[in-house]
C-alpha positions in Angstrom: 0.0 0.0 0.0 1.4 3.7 -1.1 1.9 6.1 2.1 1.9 9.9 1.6 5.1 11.3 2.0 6.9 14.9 1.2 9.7 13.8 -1.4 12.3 16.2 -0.6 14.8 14.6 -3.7 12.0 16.4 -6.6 10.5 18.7 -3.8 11.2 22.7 -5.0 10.2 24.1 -1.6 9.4 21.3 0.9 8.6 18.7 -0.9 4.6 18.2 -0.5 3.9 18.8 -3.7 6.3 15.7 -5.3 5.2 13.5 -2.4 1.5 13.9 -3.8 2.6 13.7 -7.4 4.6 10.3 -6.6 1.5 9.2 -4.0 -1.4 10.0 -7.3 1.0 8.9 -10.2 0.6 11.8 -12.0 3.7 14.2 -13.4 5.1 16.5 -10.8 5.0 19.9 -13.3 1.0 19.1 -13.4 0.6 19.0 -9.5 2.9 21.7 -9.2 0.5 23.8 -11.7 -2.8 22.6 -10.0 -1.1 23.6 -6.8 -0.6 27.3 -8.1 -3.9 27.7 -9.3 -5.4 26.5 -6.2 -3.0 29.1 -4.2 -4.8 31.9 -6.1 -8.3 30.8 -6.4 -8.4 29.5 -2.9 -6.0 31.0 -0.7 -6.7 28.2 2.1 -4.3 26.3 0.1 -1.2 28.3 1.7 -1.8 27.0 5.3 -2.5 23.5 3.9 0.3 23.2 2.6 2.5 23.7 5.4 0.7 21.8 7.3 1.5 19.1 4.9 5.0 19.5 5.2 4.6 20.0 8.8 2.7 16.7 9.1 4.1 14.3 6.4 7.1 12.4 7.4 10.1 12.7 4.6 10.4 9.6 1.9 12.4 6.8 3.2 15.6 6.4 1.1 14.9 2.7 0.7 12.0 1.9 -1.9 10.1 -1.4 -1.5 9.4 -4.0 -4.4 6.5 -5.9 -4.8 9.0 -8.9 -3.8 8.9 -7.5 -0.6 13.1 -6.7 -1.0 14.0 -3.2 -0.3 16.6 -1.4 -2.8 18.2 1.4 -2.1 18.1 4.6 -4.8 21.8 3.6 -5.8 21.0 -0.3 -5.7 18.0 0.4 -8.4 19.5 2.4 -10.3 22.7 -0.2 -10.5 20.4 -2.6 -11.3 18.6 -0.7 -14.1 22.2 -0.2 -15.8 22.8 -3.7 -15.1 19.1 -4.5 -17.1 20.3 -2.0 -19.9 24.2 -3.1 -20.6 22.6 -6.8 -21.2 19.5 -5.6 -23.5 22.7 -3.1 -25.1 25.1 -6.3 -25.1 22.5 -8.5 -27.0 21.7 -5.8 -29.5 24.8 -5.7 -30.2 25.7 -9.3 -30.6 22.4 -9.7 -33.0 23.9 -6.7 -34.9 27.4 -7.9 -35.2 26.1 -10.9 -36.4 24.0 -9.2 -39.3 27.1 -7.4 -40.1 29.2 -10.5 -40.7 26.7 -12.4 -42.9 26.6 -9.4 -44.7 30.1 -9.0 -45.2 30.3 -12.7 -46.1 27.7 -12.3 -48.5 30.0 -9.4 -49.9 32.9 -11.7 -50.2 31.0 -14.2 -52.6 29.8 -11.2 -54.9 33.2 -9.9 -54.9 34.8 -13.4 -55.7 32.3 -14.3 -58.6 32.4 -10.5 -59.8 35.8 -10.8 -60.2 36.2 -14.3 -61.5 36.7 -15.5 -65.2 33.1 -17.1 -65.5 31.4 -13.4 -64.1 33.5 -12.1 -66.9 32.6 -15.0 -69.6 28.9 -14.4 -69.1 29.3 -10.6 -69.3 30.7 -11.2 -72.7 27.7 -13.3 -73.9 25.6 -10.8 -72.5 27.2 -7.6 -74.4 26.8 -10.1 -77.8 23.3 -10.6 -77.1 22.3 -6.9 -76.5 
């Protein structure tokens, strides 16, 4: 279950209005833009918020999986390079592997391009046009 906290890491002033992004899913520019509006159209919104930031306890460094592990901010994002190198490395075995069948198929064309039967059929060619 999601807990409402201020996210001081994407927080501008303390952090109340990431936490609610993060806590709704939504993209932190629109809350941020919701929350402006609201400050001038209803200008109860200024002591709410602080008593948000007063009352919600910080994010906890540690973010929890739905395997119920806990990975630290560095930890993920080690293991999201580690997820990306492999999909990188097999992209580029499949590619280097296109590139040699290529290049193989380049080395027959050249050998019968530059053979005596390539030029043999050329001639019979030029005597039939």
């Amino acid at each position: 279950m999601r807990k409402l906290y201020r996210d001081k890491r994407r927080g501008m002033i303390a952090g109340v209005a990431a936490g609610i992004a993060h806590y709704l899913d939504l993209n932190i520019i629109v809350v941020r833009l919701l929350l402006i509006i609201c400050l001038f159209t209803f200008p109860p919104t200024f002591f709410i918020y602080f008593t948000l930031a007063i009352l919600l306890k910080k994010m906890p460094k540690k973010q929890k999986k739905a395997s119920g592990l806990e990975f630290s901010l560095e930890e993920s994002v080690k293991m999201q390079f580690e997820e990306t190198m492999k999909v990188f490395n097999q992209t580029q075995q499949a590619t280097q592997s296109s590139l040699n069948k290529c290049e193989q198929r380049i080395i027959k064309l050249e050998a019968f391009v530059t053979s005596d039967e390539f030029e043999f059929q050329r001639k019979i060619w030029d005597l039939k046009s």
